[in-house]
Backbone of each chain as ProteinMPNN parsed JSONL, in Angstrom:
{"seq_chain_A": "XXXXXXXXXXXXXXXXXXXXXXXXXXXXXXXXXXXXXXXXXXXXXXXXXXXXXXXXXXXXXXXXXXXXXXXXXXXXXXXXXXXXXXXXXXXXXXXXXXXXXXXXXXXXXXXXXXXXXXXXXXXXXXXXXXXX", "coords_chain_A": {"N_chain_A": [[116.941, 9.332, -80.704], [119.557, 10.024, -78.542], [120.908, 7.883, -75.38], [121.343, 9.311, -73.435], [120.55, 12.13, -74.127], [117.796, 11.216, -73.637], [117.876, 10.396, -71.186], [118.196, 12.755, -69.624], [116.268, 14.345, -70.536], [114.147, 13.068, -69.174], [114.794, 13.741, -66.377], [114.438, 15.963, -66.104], [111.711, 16.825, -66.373], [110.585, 15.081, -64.513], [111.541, 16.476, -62.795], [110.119, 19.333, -62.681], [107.853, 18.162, -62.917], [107.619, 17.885, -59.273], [108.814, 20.294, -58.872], [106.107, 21.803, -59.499], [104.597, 20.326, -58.172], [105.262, 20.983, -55.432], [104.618, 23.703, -55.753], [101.978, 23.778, -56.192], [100.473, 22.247, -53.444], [101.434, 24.077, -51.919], [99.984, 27.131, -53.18], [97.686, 25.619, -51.805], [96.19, 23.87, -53.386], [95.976, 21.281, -52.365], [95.781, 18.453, -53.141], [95.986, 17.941, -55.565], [98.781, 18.494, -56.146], [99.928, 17.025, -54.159], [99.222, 14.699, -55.761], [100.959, 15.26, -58.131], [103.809, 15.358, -57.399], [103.183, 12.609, -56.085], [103.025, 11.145, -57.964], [105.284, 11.81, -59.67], [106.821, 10.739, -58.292], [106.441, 7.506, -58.536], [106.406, 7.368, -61.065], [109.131, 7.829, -61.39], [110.573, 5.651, -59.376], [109.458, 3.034, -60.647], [110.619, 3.137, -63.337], [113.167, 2.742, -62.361], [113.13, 0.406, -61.702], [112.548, -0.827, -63.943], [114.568, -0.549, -65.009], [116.273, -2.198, -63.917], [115.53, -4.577, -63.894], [116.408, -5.114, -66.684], [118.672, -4.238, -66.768], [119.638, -7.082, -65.873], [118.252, -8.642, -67.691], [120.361, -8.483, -69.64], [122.782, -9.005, -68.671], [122.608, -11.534, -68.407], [122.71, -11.917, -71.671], [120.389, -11.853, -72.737], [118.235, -10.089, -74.724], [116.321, -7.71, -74.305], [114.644, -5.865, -75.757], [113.709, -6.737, -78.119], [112.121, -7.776, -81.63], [109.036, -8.984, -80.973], [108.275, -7.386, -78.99], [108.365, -5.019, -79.955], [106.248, -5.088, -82.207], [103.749, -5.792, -79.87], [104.187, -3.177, -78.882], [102.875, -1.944, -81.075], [100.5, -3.268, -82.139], [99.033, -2.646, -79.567], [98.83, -0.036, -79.515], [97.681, 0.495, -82.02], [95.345, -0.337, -81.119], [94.927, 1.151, -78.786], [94.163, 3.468, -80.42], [92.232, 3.196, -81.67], [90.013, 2.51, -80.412], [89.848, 4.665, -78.42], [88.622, 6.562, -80.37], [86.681, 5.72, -80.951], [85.13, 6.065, -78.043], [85.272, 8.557, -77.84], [83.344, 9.167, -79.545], [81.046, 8.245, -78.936], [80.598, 9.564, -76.994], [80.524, 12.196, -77.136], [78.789, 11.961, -78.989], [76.034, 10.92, -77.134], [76.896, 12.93, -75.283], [75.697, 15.368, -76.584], [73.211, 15.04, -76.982], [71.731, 14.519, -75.086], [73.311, 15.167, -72.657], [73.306, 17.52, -70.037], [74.498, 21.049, -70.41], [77.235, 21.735, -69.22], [79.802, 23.762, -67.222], [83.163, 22.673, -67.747], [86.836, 22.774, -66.989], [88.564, 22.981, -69.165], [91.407, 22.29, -68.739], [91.12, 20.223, -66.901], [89.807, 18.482, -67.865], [91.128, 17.74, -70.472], [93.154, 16.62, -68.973], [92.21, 13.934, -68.07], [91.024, 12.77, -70.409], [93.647, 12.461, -71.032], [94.888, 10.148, -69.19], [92.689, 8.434, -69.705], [94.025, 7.27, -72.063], [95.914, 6.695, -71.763], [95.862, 4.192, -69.027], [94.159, 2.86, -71.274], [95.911, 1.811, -73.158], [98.099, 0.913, -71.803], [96.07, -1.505, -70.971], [95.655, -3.076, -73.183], [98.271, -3.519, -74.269], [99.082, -5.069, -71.738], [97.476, -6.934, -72.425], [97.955, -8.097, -75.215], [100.068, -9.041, -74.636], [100.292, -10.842, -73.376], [98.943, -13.017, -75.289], [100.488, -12.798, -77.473]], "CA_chain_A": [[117.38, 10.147, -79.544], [120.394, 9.077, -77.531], [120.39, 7.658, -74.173], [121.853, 10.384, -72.55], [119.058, 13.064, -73.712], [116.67, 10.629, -72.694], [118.118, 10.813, -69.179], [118.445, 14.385, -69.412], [114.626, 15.249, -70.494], [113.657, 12.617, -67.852], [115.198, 14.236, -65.335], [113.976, 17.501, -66.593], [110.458, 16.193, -66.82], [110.368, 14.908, -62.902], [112.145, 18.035, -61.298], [109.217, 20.263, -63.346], [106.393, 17.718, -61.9], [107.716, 17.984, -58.469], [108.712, 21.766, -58.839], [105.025, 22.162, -59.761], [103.688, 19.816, -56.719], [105.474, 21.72, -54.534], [103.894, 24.85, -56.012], [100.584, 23.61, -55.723], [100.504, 22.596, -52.115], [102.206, 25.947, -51.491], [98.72, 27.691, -53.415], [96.464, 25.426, -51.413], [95.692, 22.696, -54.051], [96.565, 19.883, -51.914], [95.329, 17.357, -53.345], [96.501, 17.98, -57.005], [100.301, 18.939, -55.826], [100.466, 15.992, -53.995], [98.952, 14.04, -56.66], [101.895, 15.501, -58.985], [104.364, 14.443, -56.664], [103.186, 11.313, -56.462], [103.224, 10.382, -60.323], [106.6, 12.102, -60.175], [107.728, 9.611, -57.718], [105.733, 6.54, -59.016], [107.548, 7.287, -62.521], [110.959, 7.566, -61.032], [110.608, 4.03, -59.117], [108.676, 2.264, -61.899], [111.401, 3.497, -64.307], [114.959, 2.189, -61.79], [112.64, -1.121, -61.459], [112.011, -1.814, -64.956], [115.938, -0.705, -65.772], [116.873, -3.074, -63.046], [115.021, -5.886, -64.7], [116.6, -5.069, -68.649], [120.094, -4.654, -66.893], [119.79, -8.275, -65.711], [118.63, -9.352, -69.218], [121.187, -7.88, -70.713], [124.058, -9.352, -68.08], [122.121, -13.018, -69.091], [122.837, -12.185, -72.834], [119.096, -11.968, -73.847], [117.812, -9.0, -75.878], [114.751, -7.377, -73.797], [114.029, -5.244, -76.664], [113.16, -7.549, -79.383], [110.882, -7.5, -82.545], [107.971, -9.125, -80.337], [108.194, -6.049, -77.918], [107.515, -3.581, -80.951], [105.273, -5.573, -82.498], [103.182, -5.764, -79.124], [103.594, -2.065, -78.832], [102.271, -1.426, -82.482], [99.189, -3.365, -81.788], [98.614, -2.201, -78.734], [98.586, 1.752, -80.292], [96.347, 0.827, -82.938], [94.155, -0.357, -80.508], [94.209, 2.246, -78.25], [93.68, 4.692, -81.178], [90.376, 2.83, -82.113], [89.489, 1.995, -78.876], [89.532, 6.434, -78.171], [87.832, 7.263, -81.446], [84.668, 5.247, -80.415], [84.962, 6.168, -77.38], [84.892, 9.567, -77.828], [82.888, 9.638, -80.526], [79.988, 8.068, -78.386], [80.662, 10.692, -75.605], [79.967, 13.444, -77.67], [77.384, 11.733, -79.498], [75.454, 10.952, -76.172], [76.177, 13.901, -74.588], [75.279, 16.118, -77.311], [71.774, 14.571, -77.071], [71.377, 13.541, -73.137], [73.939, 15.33, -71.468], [72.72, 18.76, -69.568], [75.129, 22.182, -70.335], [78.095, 21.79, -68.326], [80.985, 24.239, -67.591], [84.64, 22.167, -67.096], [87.939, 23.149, -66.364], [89.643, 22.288, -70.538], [92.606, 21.432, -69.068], [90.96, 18.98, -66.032], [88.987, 17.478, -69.181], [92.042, 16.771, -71.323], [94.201, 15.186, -68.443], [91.057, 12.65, -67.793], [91.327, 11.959, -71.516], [95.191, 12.082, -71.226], [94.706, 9.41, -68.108], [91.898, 6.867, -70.041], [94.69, 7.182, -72.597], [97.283, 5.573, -71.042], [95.561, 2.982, -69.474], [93.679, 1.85, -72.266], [97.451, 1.118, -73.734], [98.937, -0.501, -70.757], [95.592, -2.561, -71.205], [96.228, -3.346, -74.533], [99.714, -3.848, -74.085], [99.178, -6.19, -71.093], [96.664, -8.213, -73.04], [98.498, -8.899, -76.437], [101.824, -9.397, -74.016], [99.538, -12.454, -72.547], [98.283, -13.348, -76.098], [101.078, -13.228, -78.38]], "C_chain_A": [[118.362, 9.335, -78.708], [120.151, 9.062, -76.15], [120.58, 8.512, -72.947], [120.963, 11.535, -72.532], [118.307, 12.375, -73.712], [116.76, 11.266, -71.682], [117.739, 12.057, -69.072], [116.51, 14.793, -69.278], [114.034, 14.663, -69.554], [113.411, 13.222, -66.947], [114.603, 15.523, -65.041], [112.459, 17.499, -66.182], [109.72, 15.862, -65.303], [111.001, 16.421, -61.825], [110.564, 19.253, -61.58], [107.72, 19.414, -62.291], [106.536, 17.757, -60.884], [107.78, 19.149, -58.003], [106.725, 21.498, -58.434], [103.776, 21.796, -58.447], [103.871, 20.093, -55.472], [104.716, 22.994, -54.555], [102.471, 25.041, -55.695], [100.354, 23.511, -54.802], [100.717, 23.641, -51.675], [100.373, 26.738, -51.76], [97.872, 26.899, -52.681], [95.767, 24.164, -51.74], [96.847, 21.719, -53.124], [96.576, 18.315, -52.458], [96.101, 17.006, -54.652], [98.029, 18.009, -56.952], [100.597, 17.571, -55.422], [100.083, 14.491, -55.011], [100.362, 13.657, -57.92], [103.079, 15.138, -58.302], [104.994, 13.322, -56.719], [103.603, 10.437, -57.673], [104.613, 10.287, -60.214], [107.52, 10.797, -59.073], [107.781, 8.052, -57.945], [106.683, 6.167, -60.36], [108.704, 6.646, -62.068], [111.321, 5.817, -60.708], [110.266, 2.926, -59.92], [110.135, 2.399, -62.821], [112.845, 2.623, -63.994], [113.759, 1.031, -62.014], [112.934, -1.775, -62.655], [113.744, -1.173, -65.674], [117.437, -1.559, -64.866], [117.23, -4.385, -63.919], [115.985, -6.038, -66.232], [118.144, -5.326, -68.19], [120.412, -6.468, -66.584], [119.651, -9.335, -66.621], [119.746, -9.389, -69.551], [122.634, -8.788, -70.386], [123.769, -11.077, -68.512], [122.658, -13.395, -70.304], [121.618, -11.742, -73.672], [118.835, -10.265, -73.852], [116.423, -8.884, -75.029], [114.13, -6.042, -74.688], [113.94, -5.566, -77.803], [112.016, -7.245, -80.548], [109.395, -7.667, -81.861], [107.63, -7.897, -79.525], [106.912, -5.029, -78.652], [105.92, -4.065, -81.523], [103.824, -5.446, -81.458], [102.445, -4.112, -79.126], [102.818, -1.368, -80.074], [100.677, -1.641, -82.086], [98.532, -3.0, -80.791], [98.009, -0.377, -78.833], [97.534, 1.54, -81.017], [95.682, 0.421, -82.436], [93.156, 0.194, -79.951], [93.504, 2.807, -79.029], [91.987, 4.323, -81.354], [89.184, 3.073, -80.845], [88.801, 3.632, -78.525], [88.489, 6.77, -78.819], [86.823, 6.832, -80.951], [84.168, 5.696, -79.415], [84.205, 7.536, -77.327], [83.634, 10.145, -78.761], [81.353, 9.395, -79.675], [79.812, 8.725, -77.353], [80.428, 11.72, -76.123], [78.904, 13.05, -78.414], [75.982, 11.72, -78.145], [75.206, 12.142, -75.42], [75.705, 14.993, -75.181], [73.642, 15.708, -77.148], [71.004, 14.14, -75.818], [72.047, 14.643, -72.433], [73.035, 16.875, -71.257], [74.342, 19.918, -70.161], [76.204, 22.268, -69.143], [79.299, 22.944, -68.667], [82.246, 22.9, -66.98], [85.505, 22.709, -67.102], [88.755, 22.195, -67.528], [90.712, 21.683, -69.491], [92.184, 19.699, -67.762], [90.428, 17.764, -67.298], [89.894, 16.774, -69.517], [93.026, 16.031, -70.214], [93.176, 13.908, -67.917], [91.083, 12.299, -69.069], [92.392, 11.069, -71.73], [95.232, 10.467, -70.589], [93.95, 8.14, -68.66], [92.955, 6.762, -70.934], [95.526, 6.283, -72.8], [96.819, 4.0, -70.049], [94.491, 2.078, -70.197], [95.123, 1.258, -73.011], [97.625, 0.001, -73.126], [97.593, -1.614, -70.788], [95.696, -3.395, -72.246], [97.476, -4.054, -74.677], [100.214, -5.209, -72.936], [98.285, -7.652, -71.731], [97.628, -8.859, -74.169], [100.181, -9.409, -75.829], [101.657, -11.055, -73.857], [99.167, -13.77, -73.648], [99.178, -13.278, -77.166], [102.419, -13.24, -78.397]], "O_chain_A": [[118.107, 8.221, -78.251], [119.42, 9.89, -75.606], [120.1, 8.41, -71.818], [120.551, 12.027, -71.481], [117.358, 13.139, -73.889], [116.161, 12.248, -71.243], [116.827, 12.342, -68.297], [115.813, 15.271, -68.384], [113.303, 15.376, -68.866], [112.282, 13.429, -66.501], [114.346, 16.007, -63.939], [112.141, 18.486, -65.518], [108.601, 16.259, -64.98], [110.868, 16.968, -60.73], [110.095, 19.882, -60.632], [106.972, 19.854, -61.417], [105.368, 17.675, -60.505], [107.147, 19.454, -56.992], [106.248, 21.117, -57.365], [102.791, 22.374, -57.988], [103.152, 19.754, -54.532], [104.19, 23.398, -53.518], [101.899, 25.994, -55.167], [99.816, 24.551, -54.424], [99.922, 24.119, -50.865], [99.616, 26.886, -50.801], [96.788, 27.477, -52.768], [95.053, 23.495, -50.993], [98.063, 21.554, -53.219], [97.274, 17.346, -52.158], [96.741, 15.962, -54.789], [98.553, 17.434, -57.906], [101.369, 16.891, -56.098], [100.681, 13.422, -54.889], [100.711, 12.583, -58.412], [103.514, 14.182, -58.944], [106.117, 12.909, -57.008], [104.262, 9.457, -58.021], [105.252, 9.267, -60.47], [108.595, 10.225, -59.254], [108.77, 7.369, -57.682], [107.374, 5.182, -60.621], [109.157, 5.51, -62.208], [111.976, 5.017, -61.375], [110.882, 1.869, -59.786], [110.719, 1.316, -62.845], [113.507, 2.023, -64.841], [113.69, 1.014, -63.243], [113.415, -2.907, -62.714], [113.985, -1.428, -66.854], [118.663, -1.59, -64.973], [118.23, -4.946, -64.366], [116.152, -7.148, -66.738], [118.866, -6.158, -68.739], [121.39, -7.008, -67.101], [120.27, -10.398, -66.684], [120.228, -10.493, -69.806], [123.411, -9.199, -71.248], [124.71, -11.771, -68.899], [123.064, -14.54, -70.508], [121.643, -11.377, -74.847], [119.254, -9.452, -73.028], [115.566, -9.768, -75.049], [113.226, -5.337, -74.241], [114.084, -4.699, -78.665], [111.082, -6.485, -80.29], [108.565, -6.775, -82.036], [106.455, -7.532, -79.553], [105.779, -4.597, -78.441], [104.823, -3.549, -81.31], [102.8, -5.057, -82.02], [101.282, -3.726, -79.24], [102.219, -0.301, -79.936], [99.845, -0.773, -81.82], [97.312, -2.962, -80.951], [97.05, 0.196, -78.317], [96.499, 2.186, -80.852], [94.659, 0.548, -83.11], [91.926, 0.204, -80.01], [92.299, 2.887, -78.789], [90.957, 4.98, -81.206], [88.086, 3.576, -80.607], [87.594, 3.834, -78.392], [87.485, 7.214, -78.26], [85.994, 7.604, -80.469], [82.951, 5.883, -79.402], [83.046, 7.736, -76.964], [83.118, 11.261, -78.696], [80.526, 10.303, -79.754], [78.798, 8.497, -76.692], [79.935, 12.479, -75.29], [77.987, 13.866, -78.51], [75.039, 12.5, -78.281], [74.127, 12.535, -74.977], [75.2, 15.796, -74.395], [72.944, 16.705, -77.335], [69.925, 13.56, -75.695], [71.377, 15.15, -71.533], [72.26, 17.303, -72.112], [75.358, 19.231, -70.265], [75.907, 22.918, -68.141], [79.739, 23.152, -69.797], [82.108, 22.336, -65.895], [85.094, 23.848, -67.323], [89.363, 21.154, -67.278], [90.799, 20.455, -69.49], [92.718, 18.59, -67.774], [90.685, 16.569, -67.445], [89.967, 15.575, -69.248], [93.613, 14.99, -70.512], [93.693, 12.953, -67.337], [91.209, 11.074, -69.064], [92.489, 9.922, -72.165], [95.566, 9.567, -71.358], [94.293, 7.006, -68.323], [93.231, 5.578, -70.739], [95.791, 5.427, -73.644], [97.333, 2.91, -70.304], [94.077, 0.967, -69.863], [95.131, 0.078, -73.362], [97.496, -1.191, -73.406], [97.992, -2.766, -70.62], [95.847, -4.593, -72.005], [97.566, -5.155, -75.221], [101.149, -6.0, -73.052], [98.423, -8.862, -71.55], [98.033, -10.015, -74.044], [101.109, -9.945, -76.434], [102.387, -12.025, -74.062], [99.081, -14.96, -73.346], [98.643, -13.804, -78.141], [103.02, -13.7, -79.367]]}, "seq_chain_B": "XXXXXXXXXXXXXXXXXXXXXXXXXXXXXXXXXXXXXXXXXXXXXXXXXXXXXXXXXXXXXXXXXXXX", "coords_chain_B": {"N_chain_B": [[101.07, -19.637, -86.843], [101.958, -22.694, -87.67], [105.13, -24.647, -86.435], [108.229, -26.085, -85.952], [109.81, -25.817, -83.699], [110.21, -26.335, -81.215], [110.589, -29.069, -81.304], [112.935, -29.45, -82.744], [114.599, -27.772, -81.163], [114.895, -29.253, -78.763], [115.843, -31.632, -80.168], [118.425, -30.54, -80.263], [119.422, -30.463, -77.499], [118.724, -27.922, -76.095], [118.038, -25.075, -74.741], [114.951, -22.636, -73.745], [116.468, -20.517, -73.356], [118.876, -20.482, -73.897], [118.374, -20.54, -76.432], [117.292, -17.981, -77.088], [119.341, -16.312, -76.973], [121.078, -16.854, -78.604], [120.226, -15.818, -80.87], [119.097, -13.645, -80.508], [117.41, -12.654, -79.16], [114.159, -12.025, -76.901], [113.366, -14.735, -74.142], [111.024, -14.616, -74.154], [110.133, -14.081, -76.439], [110.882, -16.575, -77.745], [109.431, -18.564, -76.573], [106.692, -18.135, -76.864], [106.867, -18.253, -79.584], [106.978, -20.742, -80.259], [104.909, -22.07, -79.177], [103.061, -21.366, -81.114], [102.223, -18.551, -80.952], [102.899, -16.063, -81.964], [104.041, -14.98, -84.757], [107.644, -15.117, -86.35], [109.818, -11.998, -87.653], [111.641, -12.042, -91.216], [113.681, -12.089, -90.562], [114.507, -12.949, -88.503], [113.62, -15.716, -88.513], [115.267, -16.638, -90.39], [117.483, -16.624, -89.061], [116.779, -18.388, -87.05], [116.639, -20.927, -88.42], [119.43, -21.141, -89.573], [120.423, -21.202, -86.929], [119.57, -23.899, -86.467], [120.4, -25.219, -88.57], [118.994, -25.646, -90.737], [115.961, -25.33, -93.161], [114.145, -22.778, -93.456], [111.224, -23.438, -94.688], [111.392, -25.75, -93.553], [111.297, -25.569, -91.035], [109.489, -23.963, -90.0], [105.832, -23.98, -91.154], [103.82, -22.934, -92.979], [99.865, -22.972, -92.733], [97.305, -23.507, -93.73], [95.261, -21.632, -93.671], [97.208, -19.421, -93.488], [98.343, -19.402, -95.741], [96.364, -18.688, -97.861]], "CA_chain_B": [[101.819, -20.532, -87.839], [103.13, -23.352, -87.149], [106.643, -24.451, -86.485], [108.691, -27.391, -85.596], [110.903, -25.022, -83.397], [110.225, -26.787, -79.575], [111.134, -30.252, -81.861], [114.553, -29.065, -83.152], [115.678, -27.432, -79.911], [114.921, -30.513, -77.986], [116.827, -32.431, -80.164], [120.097, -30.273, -80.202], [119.201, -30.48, -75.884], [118.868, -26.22, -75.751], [116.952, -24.565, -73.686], [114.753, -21.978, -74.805], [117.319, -19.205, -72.934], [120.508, -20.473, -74.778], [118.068, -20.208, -78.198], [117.046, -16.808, -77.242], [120.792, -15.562, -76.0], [121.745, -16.905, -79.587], [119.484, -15.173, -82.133], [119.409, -12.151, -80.628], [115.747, -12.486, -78.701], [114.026, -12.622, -75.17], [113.181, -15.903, -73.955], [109.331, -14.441, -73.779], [109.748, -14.522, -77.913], [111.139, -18.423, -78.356], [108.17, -19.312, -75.741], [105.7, -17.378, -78.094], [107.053, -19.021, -80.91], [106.483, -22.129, -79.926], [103.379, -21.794, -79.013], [102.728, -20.56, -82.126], [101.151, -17.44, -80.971], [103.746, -14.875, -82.3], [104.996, -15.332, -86.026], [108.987, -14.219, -86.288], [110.596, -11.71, -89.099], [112.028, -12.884, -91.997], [115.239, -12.031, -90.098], [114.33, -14.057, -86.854], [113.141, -16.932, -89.243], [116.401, -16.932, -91.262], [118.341, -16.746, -88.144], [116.51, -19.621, -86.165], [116.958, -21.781, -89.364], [120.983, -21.462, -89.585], [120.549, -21.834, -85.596], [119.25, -25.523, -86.096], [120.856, -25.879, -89.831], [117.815, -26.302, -91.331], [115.06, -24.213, -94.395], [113.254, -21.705, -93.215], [110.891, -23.945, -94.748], [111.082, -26.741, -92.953], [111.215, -25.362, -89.357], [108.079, -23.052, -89.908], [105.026, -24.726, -91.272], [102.658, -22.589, -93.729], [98.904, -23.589, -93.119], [96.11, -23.701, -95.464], [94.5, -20.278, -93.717], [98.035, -18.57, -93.689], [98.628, -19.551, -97.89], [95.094, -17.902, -98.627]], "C_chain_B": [[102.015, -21.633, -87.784], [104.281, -23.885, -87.346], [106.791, -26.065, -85.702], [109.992, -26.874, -84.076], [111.214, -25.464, -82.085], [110.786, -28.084, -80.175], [112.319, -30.1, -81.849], [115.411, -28.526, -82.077], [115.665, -28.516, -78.827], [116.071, -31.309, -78.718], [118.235, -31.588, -79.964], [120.1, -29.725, -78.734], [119.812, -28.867, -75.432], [117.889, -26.193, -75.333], [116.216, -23.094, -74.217], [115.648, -20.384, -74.783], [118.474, -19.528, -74.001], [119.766, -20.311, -76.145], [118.054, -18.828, -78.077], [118.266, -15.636, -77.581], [121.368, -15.679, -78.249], [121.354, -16.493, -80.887], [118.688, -13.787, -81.819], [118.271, -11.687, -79.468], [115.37, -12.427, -77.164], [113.735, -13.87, -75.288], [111.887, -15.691, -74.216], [109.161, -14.733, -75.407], [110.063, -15.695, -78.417], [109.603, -18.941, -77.596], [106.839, -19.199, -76.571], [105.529, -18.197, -79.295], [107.173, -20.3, -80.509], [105.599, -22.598, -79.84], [102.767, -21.676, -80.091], [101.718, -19.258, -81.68], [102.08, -16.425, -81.218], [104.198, -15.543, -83.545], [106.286, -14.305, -86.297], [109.012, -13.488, -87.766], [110.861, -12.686, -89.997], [113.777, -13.074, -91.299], [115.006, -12.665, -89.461], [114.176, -15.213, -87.548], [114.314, -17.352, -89.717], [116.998, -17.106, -89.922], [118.044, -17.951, -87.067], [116.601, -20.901, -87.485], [118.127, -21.938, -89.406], [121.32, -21.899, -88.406], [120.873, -23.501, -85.882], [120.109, -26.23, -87.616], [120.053, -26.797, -90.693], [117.493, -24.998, -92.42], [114.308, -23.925, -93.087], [111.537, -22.636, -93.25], [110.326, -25.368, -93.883], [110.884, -26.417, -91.093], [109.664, -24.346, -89.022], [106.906, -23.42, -91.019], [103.938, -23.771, -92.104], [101.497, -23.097, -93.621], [98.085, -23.311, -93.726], [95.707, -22.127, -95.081], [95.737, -19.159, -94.012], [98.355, -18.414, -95.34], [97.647, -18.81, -97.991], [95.604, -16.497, -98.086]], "O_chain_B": [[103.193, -21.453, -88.091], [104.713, -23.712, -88.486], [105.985, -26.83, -85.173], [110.854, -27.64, -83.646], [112.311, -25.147, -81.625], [111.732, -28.419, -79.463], [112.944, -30.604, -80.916], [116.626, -28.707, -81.999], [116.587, -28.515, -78.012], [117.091, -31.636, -78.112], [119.149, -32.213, -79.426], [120.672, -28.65, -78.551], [120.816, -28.585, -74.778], [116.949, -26.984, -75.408], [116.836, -22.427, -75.045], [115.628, -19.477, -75.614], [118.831, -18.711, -74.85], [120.484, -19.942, -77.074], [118.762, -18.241, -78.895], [118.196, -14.557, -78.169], [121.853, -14.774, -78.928], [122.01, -16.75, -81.897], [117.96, -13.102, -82.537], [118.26, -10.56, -78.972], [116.182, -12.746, -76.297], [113.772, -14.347, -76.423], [111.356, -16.731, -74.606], [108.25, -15.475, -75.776], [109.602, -15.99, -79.52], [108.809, -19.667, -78.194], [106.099, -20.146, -76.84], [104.526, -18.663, -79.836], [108.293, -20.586, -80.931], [105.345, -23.65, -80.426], [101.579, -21.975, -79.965], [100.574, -19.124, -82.113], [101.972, -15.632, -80.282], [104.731, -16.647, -83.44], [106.171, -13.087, -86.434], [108.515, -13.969, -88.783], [110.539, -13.868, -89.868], [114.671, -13.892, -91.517], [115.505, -13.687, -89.931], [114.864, -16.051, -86.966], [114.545, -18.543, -89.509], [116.895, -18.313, -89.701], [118.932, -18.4, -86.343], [116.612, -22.018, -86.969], [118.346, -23.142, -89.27], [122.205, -22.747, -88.297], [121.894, -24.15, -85.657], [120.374, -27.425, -87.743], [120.182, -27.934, -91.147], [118.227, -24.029, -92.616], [114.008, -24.59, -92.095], [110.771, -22.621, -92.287], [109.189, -25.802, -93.696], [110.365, -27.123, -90.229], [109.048, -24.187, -87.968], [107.282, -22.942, -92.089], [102.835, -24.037, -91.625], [101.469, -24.028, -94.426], [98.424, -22.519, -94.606], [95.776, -21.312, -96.001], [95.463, -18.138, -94.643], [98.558, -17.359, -95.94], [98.115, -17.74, -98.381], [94.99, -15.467, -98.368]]}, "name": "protein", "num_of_chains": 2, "seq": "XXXXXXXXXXXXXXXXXXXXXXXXXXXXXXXXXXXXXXXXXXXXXXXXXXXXXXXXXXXXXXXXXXXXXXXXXXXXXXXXXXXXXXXXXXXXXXXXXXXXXXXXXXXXXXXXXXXXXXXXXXXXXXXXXXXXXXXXXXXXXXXXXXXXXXXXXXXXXXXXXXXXXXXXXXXXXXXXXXXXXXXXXXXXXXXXXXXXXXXX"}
């Protein structure tokens, strides 16, 4: 994908989560709107920071996207992935056998999955950064 | 692995930024490799060997658990 539809779906991607956190406040959900928002602004700044940092590699000479990088992020994926499967697998094992009859709210469920998701990565990803 | 790779850039008095700048890498992957806690490609390996004008061989160190 070139760097230009990157930008583009980015951009696309934060106007939609902010649309949406405007929408929500508007209905009432305060909490969740400004939640969405937030992320969407969290992203944005996180994102100029860390293309601050790469342009200053880059003006150095050095390569901030190297084999070690991928490598990191490889192991860090197959970690997560394992890391989930057990996880989940002992969350439905347990609560199939312990837990009481609950109703949830599918989609609150899967963004609390979505959410251990991501940082079980960035844990992953900060550990083998530290470690190899 | 280990490697001779903090030896050889000492002697030709580089730093590990001017190795990195010159084989393509961050500085966070010469530091690594030094350390030995990251083992390079065969491309990064070949390319830090013509760096110093050395084998592949001789700048990266095979040990007994890596041969098995």
């Amino acid at each position: 994908m070139i760097d230009k539809t990157r930008k583009t779906m980015f951009r696309i991607t934060i106007t939609i989560l902010t649309i949406l956190g405007i929408w929500q406040i508007y209905q009432g959900e305060t909490g969740f709107g400004v939640g969405l928002i937030s992320a969407a602004v969290g992203v944005s700044a996180g994102k100029k920071i860390r293309q601050s940092k790469i342009r200053e590699l880059q003006a150095k000479g050095l390569n901030p996207f190297d084999e070690r990088v991928s490598f990191i992020a490889n192991k860090a994926a197959m970690a997560t992935w394992k890391t989930i499967v057990l996880l989940m697998a002992v969350f439905i094992l347990l609560g199939s056998v312990f837990g009481p009859q609950i109703s949830v709210n599918p989609y609150n469920f899967l963004g609390f999955w979505l959410a251990i998701v991501v940082i079980v990565y960035y844990g992953y990803y900060y550990y083998y950064s530290r470690t190899c | 692995m280990e490697n001779r790779l903090r030896e050889m850039r000492e002697d030709k008095g580089m730093t590990q930024e001017e190795v990195a700048i010159r084989v393509g890498v961050s500085r966070q992957t010469i530091i690594s490799l030094e350390k030995g806690r990251y083992n390079p490609s065969i491309l990064l390996a070949y390319r830090l060997a013509r760096l110093f004008e050395s084998s592949i061989e001789e700048l990266f160190l095979l040990d007994k658990k890596g041969a098995e």
